[in-house]
C-alpha positions, -999 to +999 in steps of 0.1 A: +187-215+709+158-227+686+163-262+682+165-281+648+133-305+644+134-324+673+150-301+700+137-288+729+117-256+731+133-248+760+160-236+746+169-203+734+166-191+699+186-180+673+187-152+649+202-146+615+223-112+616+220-089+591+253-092+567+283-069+575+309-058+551+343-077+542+355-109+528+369-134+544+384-154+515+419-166+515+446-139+508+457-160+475+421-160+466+410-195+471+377-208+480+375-231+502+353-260+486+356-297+500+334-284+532+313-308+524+313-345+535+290-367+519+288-399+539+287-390+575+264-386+607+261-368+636+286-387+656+314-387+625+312-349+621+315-342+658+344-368+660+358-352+626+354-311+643+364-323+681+396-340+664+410-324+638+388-291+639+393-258+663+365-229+673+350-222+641+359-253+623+322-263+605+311-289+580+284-297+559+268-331+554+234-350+542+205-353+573+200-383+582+164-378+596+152-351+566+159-372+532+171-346+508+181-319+537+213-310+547+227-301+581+259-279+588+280-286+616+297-262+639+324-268+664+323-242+687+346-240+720+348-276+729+310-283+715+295-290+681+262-274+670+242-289+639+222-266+623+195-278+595+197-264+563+159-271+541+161-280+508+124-278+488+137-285+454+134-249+446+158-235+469+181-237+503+177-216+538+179-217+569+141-226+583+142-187+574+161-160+564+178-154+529+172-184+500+195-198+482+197-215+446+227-239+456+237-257+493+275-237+482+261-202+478+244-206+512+277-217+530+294-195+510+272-165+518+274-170+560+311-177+554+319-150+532+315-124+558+336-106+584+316-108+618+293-136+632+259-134+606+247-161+629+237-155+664+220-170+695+193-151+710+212-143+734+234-128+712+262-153+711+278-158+678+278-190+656+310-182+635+319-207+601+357-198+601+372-226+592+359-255+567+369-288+575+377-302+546+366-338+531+387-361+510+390-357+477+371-386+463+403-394+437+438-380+430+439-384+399+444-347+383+414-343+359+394-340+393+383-304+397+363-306+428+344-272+434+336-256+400+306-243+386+292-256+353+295-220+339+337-222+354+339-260+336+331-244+303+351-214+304+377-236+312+373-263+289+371-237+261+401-221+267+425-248+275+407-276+258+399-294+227+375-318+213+371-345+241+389-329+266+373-336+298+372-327+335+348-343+366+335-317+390+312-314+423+278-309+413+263-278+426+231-289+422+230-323+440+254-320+467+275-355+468+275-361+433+294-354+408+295-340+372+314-353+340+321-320+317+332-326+280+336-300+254+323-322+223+333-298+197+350-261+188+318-234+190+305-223+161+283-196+153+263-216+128+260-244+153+234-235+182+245-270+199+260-266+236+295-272+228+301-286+263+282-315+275+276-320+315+267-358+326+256-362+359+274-388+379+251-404+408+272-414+442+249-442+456+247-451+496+262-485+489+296-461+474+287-470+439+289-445+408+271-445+377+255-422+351+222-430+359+220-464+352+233-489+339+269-500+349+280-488+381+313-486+392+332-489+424+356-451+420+350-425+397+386-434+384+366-466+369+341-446+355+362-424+337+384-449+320+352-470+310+341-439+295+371-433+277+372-464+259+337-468+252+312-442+243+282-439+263+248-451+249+212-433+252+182-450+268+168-455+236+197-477+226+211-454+198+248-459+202+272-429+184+308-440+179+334-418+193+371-411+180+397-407+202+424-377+203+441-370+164+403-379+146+403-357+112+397-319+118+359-329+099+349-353+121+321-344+145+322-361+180+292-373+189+259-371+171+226-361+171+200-385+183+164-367+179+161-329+178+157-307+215+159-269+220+192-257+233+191-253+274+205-235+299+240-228+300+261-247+328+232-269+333+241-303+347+229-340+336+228-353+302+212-330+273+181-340+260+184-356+226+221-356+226+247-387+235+275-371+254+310-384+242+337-398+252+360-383+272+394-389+257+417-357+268+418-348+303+422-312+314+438-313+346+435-297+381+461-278+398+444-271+429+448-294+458+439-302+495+469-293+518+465-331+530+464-342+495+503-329+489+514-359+491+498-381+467+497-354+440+533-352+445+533-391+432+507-382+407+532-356+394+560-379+396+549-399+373+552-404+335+529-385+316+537-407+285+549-440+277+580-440+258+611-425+253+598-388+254+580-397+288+577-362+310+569-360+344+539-338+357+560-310+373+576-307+337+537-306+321+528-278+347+561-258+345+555-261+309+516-250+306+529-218+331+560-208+305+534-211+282+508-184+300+538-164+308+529-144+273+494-131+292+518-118+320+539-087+305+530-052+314+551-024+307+590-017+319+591+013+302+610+026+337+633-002+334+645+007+297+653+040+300+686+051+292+695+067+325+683+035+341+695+007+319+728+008+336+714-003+373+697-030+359+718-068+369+707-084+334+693-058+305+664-083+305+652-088+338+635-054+344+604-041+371+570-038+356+555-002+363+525-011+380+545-025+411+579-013+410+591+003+438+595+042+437+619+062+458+606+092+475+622+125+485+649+123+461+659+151+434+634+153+409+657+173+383+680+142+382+662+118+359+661+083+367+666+093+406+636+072+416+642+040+398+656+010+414+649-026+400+624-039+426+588-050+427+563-053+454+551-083+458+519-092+476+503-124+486+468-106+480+472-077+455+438-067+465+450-058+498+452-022+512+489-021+531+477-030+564+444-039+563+444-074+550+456-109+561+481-110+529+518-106+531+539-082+515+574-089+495+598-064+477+617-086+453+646-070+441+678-080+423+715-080+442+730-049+442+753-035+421+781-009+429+758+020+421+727+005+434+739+002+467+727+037+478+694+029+463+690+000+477+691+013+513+672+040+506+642+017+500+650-005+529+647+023+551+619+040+532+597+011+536+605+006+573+625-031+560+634-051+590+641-082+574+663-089+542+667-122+532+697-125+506+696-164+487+733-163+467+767-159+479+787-128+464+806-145+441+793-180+429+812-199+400+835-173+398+813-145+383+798-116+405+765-121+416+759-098+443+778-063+456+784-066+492+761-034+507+768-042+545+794-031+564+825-056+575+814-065+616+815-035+641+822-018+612+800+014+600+797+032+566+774+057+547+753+047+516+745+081+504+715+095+531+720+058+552+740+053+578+745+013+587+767-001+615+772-042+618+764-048+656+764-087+654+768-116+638+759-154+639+767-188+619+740-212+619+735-242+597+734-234+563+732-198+568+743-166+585+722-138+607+736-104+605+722-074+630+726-041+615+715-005+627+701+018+603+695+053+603+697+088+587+714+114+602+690+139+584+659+129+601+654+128+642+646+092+647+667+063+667+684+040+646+666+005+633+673-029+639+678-047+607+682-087+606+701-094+576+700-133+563+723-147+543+714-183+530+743-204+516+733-239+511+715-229+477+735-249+452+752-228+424+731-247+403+699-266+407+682-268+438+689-279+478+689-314+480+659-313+500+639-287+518+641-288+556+670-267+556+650-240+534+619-242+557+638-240+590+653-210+575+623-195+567+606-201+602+635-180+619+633-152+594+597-151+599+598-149+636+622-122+633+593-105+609+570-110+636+590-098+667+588-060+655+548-047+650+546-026+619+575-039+602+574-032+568+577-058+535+608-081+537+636-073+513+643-106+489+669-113+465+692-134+448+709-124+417+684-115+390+657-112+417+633-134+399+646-173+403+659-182+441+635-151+451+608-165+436+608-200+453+617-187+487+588-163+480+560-184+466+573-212+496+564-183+522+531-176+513+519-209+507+533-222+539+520-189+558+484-200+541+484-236+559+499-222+590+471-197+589+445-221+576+450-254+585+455-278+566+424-284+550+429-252+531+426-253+496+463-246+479+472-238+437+511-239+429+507-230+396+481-200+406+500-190+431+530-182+404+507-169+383+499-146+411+538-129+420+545-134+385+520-108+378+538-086+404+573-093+387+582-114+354+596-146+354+591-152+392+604-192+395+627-196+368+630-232+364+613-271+365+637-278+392+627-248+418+586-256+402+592-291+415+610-276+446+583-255+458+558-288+462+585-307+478+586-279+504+552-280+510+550-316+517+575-318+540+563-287+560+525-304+557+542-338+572+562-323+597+525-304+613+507-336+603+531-347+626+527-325+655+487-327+653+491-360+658+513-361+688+491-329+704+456-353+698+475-385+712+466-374+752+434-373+742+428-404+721+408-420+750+377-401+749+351-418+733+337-400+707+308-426+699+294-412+731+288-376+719+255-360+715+238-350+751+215-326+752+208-302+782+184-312+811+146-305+811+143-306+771+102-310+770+080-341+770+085-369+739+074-362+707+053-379+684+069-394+657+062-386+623+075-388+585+073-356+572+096-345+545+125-324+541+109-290+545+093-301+577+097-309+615+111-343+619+123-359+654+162-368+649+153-404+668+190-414+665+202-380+686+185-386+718+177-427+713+199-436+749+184-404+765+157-419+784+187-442+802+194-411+817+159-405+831+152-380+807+129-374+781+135-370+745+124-332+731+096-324+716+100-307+680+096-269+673+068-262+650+082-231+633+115-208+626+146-217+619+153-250+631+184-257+653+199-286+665+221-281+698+234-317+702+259-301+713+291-325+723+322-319+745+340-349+748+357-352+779+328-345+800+302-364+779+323-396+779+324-390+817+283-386+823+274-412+798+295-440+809+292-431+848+253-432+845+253-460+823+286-479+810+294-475+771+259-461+756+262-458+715+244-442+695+232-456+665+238-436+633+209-409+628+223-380+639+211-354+618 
């Protein structure tokens, strides 16, 4: 490979492939983000990738030998690769190849794409898979981490008001962060920016401030110094700020001098303006799969003081009833007269863009293909069977004339799996028709035959093999697993989740134990409440499984997204605040196992990593050459010449690679055979 500055040019090179077609991004449409760890070497991010990452895991993190450069780190097999990424104040590449206006559209751009676009001369891949992600620098909810300055605004004008507030990344300055306040209501008349963007400076001794002045020791302190006192220009012009309920006339902030309006999304302060102070924050809803845990607490707390006190799950169940108004498409299926009577609830109907149609039915009878069921899909985008996403039908519990339906579409979509939440009868009132035959038994549902083969009790619920088939059509019958879960209170929710997700694990391997299965069957009563949760459980823990968990996850979005597919998807505060509970105890339980998997291997001695292969050229000179040029990474190879060899000399042109590559087990062994405990100082690139 073609070593970063530094690296032998003995090595072989590497090449930038040209892009092929496809995305990569997560089937719920997230971006992964928090890739990028601001205060850490060499040796950290190999420790980081060898312990918690996998092949493909990658980082990206400051240079320490190229002030103002950046290198990306790949683990790949058991070895980590750093590659150097230029920065020349104008734009980002690597040593070559495409340019780039922001360190995140670069990473974005080799990550974004199905196939290797990085390669060894020899043609061996360099794949970014998975992003290892970095902690979020706070919890605290009005921290947005990855979001463009264009995203902020949009944002803040939709959801906010004067003083509302959110803290960002900055795109521009990797490590830093961004303060975005909308300082007043646009108006036409008004050319002023009606967001403000401070820049927020994160110094090497961990320190924040807004360039200058008082410098805190979290952004938390920042912000709530900011809140209660307005911020003051260089020039000393101070502009005195009202807090949330000022007078609709009042103005916050004011004009100090007179500039020309810049570029939208821009970051820092504006020219001639005082930003204000923030007083409102508008809060995140995307999280860190690690970070579960602590936003759980965030969300338990008040979000008041007072009487009238409301939890977070309550404010975020709330804001989503509140969107649910942007969610209705037509049901004019649904409300048709012929159909109105197989409908559970005269309310709770299918929307037309996803219902599920039956085919080869009699067209002259009207109504024949309706049945009260939606697809559901983890990534609507999705063509069946070509993407990563999972596929739902959500459906209400069948009524006495549904019944026929009902199997119809279970066989019609090649169902394999039906997962049934409620009992028949709960409280006394009907909730669900029994469609399956008593055990050993057999009966015909119109055109489907179905025999009950088996049966099994297991905690909390009950596993039901049934045979399906239609006599009409030359094909051996199918084996359907039927689950019935019981322990869902009659009202409210289980009393805590293990029980749902062990559930949900078995039903899932029975999903996966027949190739080309088609879209589980769900339902409760109404289709829409139970359904939902179990629903919006399963893809978010199929997304960490899938993952990691450093995958980026939204609760809210993600209800957004099936309750696009079917209304009202997650009926209540109790199953909102359900769903996260779920998530943290499945993210506990594999925190859990990844710890007892990396405990074997807690001897090696990471501090060790960083050999280089044998006969890397003679020493080079040293030099101080900026970012955009060769500079020998002392720090990489400074115990090298206990060894008896010879540091590399640097590579004067191309892309420039850096192939400290580090295995762990057999690095610890050479280092400390040849010459005890050797540690590198920080200075990895």
């Amino acid at each position: 490979m073609v070593p970063e500055a530094g690296c032998g040019a003995g090595l072989e090179g590497c090449t930038v492939c040209p892009a092929s077609p496809g995305s990569l991004e997560s089937p719920t449409g997230y971006h992964h983000s928090r890739w990028f760890h601001p205060n850490i070497g060499g040796v950290q991010a190999e420790k980081l990738l060898l312990s918690r990452g996998r092949h493909g895991s990658f980082l990206a993190r400051p240079s320490t030998s190229c002030p103002g450069g950046f290198t990306l780190s790949v683990r790949r097999q058991d070895e980590v690769t750093h590659i150097k990424i230029q920065n020349t104040g104008d734009y980002y590449d690597l040593y070559g190849g495409e340019k780039f206006a922001t360190l995140a559209e670069l990473v974005q751009h080799y990550t974004g794409q199905r196939g290797a676009l990085l390669r060894e001369r020899s043609g061996a891949p360099v794949e970014l898979r998975h992003p290892l992600g970095c902690q979020d620098p706070t919890s605290e909810r009005w921290y947005h981490g990855h979001l463009s300055g264009k995203e902020a605004e949009k944002l803040l004008l939709e959801k906010g008001r004067p003083g509302s507030f959110l803290v960002r990344e900055s795109q521009s300055k990797p490590g830093d962060f961004v303060l975005s306040v909308l300082t007043k209501q646009p108006d036409k008349e008004d050319h002023r920016p009606p967001v403000t963007h401070v820049m927020i400076r994160f110094q090497p001794d961990g320190k924040y401030d807004v360039g200058g002045g008082e410098r805190f020791d979290s952004l938390s302190d920042l912000v709530e110094r900011y809140k209660k006192n307005p911020m003051v220009e260089k020039s000393g012009a101070v502009v005195p700020l009202k807090q949330v309920g000022m007078p609709p006339d009042v103005t916050l902030g004011a004009r100090v001098g007179c500039s020309p309006p810049r570029e939208k999304g821009a970051e820092g302060p504006c020219p001639g303006w005082t930003p204000v102070s923030p007083c409102q924050p508008l809060k995140a809803t995307r999280i860190t799969a690690t970070s579960m845990e602590s936003r759980v607490r965030e969300l338990n707390r008040p979000t008041d003081v007072g009487e009238k006190a409301k939890q977070g799950f309550w404010e975020e169940f709330e804001m989503l009833q509140q969107q649910e108004c942007r969610l209705l498409y037509p049901r004019k299926e649904g409300q048709r007269l012929e159909n109105k009577p197989k409908n559970r609830y005269k309310n709770i109907l299918p929307f037309d863009t996803t219902r599920v149609v039956l085919r080869g039915v009699d067209d002259s009878v009207p109504g024949a293909d309706y049945i009260n069921a939606n697809y559901i899909r983890s990534d609507p985008e999705d063509k069946p069977g070509h993407g990563l996403g999972k596929v739902y039908i959500a459906t209400q519990g069948c009524l006495p004339t549904t019944v026929s339906a009902f199997w119809m579409m279970v066989h019609q979509e090649n169902t394999r799996v039906i997962v049934m939440t409620t009992r028949e009868v709960e409280r006394g009132r009907n909730k669900c028709f029994r469609y399956w035959p008593e055990l050993h038994g057999s009966r015909e549902y119109g055109c489907v035959h179905v025999c009950s083969v088996a049966e099994s009790q297991a905690q909390g619920y009950c596993v039901r093999e049934l045979q399906v088939w239609r006599p009409d059509q030359e094909e051996p019958p199918r084996t359907v697993k039927h689950y019935q879960y019981f322990s869902w209170p009659d009202h409210g929710v289980p009393a805590e989740p293990a029980g749902v997700l062990g559930f949900l694990e078995e039903v899932n391997q029975a999903q996966r134990s027949t190739p080309g299965a088609g879209p589980m069957v769900v339902h409760c009563s109404a289709g829409i409440g139970r359904t939902g949760t179990i629903i919006v459980i399963d893809i978010l823990v199929d997304l960490i499984r899938r993952q990691g968990l450093d995958c980026d996850i939204d609760v809210p979005k993600t209800i957004q997204l099936v309750r696009r597919q079917r209304s009202g998807m997650v009926q209540t505060e109790a199953q909102y605040k359900f769903v996260y509970l779920a998530l943290q105890r499945y993210i506990q339980g594999e925190q859990l196992r990844l710890r007892e998997q990396r405990e074997p291997s807690e001897e090696r001695d990471y501090q060790n990593v960083g050999a280089v292969p044998v006969d890397l050229g003679p020493e080079p000179t040293p030099s101080r050459a900026p970012a955009a040029t060769t500079e020998t990474p002392v720090g990489v190879y400074e115990n090298l010449l206990s060894l008896g060899r010879t540091p590399p000399q640097p590579c004067r042109s191309g892309m420039v690679w850096d192939v400290a590559r580090a295995s762990a087990q057999s690095l610890a062994v050479t280092l400390q055979s040849r010459v005890g405990t050797c540690l590198l100082n920080e200075g990895m690139l």
